[in-house]
C-alpha positions as CSV (number, residue, x, y, z in Angstrom):
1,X,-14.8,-74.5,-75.9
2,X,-11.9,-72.0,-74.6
3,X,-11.8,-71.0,-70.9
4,X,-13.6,-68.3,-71.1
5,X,-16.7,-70.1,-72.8
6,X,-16.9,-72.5,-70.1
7,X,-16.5,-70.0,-67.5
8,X,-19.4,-67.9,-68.6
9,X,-21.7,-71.2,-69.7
10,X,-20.7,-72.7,-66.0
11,X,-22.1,-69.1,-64.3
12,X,-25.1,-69.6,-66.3
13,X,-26.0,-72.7,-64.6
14,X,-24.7,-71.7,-61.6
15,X,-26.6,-68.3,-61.0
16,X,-29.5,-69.3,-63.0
17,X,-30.4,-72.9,-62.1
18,X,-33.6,-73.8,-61.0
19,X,-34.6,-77.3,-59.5
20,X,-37.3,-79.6,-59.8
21,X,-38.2,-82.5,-57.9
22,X,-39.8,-83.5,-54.7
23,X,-36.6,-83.0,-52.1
24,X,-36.7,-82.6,-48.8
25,X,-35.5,-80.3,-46.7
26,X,-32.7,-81.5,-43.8
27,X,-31.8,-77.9,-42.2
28,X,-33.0,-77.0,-38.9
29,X,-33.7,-73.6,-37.5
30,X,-31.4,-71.8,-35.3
31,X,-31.9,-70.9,-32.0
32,X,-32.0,-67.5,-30.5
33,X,-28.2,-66.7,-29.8
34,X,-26.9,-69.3,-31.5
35,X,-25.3,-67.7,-34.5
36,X,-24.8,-63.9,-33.4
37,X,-22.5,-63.3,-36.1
38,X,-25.1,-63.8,-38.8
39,X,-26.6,-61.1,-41.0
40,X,-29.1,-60.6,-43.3
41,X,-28.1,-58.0,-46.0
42,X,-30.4,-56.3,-47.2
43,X,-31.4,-53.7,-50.5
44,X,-34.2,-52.0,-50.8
45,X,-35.5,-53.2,-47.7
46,X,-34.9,-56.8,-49.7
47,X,-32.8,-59.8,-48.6
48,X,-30.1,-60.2,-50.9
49,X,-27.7,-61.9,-48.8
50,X,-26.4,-63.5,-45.9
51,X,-23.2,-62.3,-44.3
52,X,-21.1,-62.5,-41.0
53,X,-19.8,-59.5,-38.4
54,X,-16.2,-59.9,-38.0
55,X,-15.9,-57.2,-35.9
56,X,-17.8,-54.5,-34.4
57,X,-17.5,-52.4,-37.5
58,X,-16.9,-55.2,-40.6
59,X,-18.9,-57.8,-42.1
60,X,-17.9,-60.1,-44.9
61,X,-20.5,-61.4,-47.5
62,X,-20.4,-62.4,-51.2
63,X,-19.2,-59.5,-53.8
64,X,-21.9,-60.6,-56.5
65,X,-24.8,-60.1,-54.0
66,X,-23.7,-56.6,-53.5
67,X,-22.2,-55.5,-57.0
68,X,-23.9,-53.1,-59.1
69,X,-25.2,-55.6,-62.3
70,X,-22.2,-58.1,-61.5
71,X,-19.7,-55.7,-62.0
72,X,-16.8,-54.3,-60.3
73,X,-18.4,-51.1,-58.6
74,X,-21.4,-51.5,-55.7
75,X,-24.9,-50.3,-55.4
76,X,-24.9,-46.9,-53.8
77,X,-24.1,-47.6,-50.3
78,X,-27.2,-45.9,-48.9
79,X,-29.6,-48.7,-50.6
80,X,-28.4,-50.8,-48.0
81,X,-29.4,-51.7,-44.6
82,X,-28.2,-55.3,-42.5
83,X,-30.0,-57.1,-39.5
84,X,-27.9,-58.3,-36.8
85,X,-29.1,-59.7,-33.8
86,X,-31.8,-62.1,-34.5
87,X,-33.0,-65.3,-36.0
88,X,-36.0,-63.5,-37.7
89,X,-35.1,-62.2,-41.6
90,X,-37.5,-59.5,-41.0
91,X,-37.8,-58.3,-37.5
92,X,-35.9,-57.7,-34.2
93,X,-32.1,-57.2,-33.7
94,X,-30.4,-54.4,-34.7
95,X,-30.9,-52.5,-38.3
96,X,-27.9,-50.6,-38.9
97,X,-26.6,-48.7,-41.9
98,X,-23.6,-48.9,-43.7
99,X,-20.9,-46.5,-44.9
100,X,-18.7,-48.2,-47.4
101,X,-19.0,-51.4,-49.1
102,X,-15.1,-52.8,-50.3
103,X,-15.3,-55.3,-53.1
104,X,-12.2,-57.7,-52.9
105,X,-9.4,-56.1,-55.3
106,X,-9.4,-59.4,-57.4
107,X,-13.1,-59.6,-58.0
108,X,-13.5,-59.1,-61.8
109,X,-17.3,-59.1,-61.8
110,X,-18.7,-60.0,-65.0
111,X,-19.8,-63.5,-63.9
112,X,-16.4,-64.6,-61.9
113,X,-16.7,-66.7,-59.2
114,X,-13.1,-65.7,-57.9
115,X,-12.0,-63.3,-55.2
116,X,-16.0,-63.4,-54.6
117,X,-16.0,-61.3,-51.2
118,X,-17.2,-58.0,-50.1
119,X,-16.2,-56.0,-46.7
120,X,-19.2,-54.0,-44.9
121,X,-18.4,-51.0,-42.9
122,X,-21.2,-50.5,-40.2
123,X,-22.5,-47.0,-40.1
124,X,-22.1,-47.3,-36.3
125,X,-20.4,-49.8,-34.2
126,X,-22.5,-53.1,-33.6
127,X,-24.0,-53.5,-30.0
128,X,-22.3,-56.3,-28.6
129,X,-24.6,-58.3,-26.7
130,X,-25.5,-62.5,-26.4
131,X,-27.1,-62.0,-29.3
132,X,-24.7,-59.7,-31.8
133,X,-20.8,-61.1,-31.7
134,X,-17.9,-61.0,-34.4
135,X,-17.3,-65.1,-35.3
136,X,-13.2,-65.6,-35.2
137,X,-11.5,-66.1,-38.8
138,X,-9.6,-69.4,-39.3
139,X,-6.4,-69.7,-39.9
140,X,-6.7,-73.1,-42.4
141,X,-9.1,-75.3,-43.7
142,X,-10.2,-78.1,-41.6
143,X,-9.0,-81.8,-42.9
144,X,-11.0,-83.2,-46.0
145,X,-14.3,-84.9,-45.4
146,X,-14.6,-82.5,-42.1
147,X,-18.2,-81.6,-41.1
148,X,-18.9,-77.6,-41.9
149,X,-22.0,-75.8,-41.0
150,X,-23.5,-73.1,-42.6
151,X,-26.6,-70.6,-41.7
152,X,-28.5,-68.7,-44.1
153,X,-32.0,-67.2,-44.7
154,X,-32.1,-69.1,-48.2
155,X,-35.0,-71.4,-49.4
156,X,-34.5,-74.6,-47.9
157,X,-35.9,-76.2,-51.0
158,X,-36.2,-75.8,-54.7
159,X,-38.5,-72.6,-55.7
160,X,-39.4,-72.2,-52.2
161,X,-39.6,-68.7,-51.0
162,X,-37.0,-67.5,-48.5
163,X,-37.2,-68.3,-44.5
164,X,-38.4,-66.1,-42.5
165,X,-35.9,-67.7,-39.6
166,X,-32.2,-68.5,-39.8
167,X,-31.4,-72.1,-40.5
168,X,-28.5,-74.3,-40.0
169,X,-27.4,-77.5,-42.2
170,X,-24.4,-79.7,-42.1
171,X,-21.6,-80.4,-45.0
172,X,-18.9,-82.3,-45.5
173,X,-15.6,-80.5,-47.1
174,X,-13.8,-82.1,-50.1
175,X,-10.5,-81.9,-51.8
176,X,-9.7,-79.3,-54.2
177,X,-8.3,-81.8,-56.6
178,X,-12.2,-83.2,-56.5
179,X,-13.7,-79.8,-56.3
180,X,-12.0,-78.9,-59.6
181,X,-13.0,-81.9,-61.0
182,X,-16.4,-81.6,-60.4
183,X,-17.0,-77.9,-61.6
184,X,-14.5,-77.6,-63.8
185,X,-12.8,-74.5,-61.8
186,X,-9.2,-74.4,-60.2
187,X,-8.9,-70.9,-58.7
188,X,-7.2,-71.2,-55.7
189,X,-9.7,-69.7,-52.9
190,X,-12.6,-72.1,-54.2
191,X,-14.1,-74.2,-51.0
192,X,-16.4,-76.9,-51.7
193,X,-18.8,-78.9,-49.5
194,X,-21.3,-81.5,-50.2
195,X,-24.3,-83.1,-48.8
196,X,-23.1,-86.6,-46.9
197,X,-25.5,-88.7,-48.4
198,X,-28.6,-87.4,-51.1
199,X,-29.6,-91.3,-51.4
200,X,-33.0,-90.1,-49.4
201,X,-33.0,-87.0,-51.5
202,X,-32.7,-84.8,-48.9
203,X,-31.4,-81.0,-49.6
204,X,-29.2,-79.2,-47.1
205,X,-27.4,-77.5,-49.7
206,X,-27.0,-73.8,-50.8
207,X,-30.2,-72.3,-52.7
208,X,-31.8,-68.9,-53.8
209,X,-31.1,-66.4,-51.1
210,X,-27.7,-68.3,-49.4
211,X,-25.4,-66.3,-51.1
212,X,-23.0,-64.5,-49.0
213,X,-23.7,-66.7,-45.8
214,X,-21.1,-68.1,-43.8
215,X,-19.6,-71.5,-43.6
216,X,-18.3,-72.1,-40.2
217,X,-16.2,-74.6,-38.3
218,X,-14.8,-75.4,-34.7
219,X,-16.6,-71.8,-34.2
220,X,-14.2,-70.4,-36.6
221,X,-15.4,-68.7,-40.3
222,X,-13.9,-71.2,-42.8
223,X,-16.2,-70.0,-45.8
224,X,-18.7,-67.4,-47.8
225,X,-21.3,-69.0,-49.9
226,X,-20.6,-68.1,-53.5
227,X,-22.7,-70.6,-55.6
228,X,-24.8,-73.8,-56.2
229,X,-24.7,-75.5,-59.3
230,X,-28.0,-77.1,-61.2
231,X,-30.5,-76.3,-58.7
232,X,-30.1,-76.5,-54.4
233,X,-29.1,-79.6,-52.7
234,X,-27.9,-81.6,-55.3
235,X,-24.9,-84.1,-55.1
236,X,-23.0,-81.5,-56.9
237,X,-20.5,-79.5,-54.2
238,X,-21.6,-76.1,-53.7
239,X,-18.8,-73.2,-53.6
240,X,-17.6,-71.2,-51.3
241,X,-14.4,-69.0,-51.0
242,X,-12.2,-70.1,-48.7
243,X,-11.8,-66.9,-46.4
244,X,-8.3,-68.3,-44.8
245,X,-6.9,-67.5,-48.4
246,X,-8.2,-63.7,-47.7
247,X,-6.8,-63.0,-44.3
248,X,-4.4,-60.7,-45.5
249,X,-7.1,-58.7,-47.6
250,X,-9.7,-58.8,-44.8
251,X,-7.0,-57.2,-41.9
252,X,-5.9,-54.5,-44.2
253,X,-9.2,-53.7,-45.5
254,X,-10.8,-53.8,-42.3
255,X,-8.4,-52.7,-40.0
């Protein structure tokens, strides 16, 4: 099987897994404040993504969550609306509009997991208060085997239906050399994290509805959720892109 083959039968599983089983579900729910750079993207009046506000105007999410069919263009910008501001997918904070959507310049759609990452222009400048706040980029990766959070409004367990409330988990970081050894991918902005033990078969892993969310450490953004392989909260890593290999993109783009 050439490159290409594996690529497109590894998105299959990736995009497309569903999980069986009786896990359980190790996240927690966030409290009110907590997390005020978290977003819920949404189409349609849909969730189709997490996301976090890097400043008053920008938000950074996953491109796949927001490209028309996978591709390289976006859904018209007017079918989307994102929540800042609260803990509730569905209620509260502020509902703002957006005026441009920027897929990263080396996403190639068409099932890549590469360059994954989309820039959100706010309509209007967020309201800054305890609850609404930009989260800091970082600068590097923490050390291997460092403990990353992540918060999302996915299903915190296997064909579960979305959370109405944002919830937090804990993952430990990998090496890249492990990472590609694992999934079988060696682009250069892939982050991976795993659960620190599954021997109870507990999931706090990425699942349905995680997509785009953000993966932070020492209150900095380290990550955007990209994909989970075989089905949420497994022992495989789930990927992220490594934002600190974007900085360059993300201060052009949203400057």
């Amino acid at each position: 099987m050439n490159s290409v083959q594996t690529q497109v039968v590894l998105l299959a599983v990736l995009l497309l897994a569903v999980a069986t089983g009786n896990a359980s579900s190790t996240r927690l729910l966030a409290d009110v404040g907590s997390r005020p750079y978290a977003i819920s993207v949404q189409r349609n009046g849909v969730h189709v993504a997490g996301g976090a506000l890097i400043n008053q105007r920008w938000a950074l999410t996953a491109a796949h969550c927001v490209s028309l069919g996978g591709g390289q263009e976006s859904y018209p910008v007017r079918s989307f609306l994102v929540r800042a501001g609260s803990i509730q997918r569905l209620a509260g904070g502020q509902l703002l509009a957006l005026s441009q959507i920027v897929l990263h310049s080396g996403y190639s759609g068409s099932g890549s997991v590469e360059n994954d990452l989309a820039l959100l222009q706010l309509a209007s400048p967020l309201i800054l208060n305890a609850n609404s706040q930009p989260i800091a980029l970082a600068s590097a990766l923490p050390a291997v085997g460092s403990q990353i959070t992540f918060v999302g409004w996915g299903s915190s367990l296997p064909d579960g239906a979305l959370s109405h409330r944002l919830q937090v988990a804990t993952r430990q970081s990998i090496s890249a050399e492990a990472c590609q050894q694992s999934l079988y991918l060696s682009h250069e902005d892939l982050l991976c994290l795993v659960p620190e033990s599954v021997a109870a078969g507990e999931t706090s892993g990425l699942c349905t509805g995680d997509a785009g969310s953000p993966a932070i450490y020492n209150n900095q953004l380290v990550g955007i959720a990209s994909f989970f392989v075989a089905g949420c909260g497994t022992e495989q890593p789930d990927g992220y892109v490594d934002v600190t290999k974007h900085l360059d993109w993300i201060a052009e783009t949203s400057a």
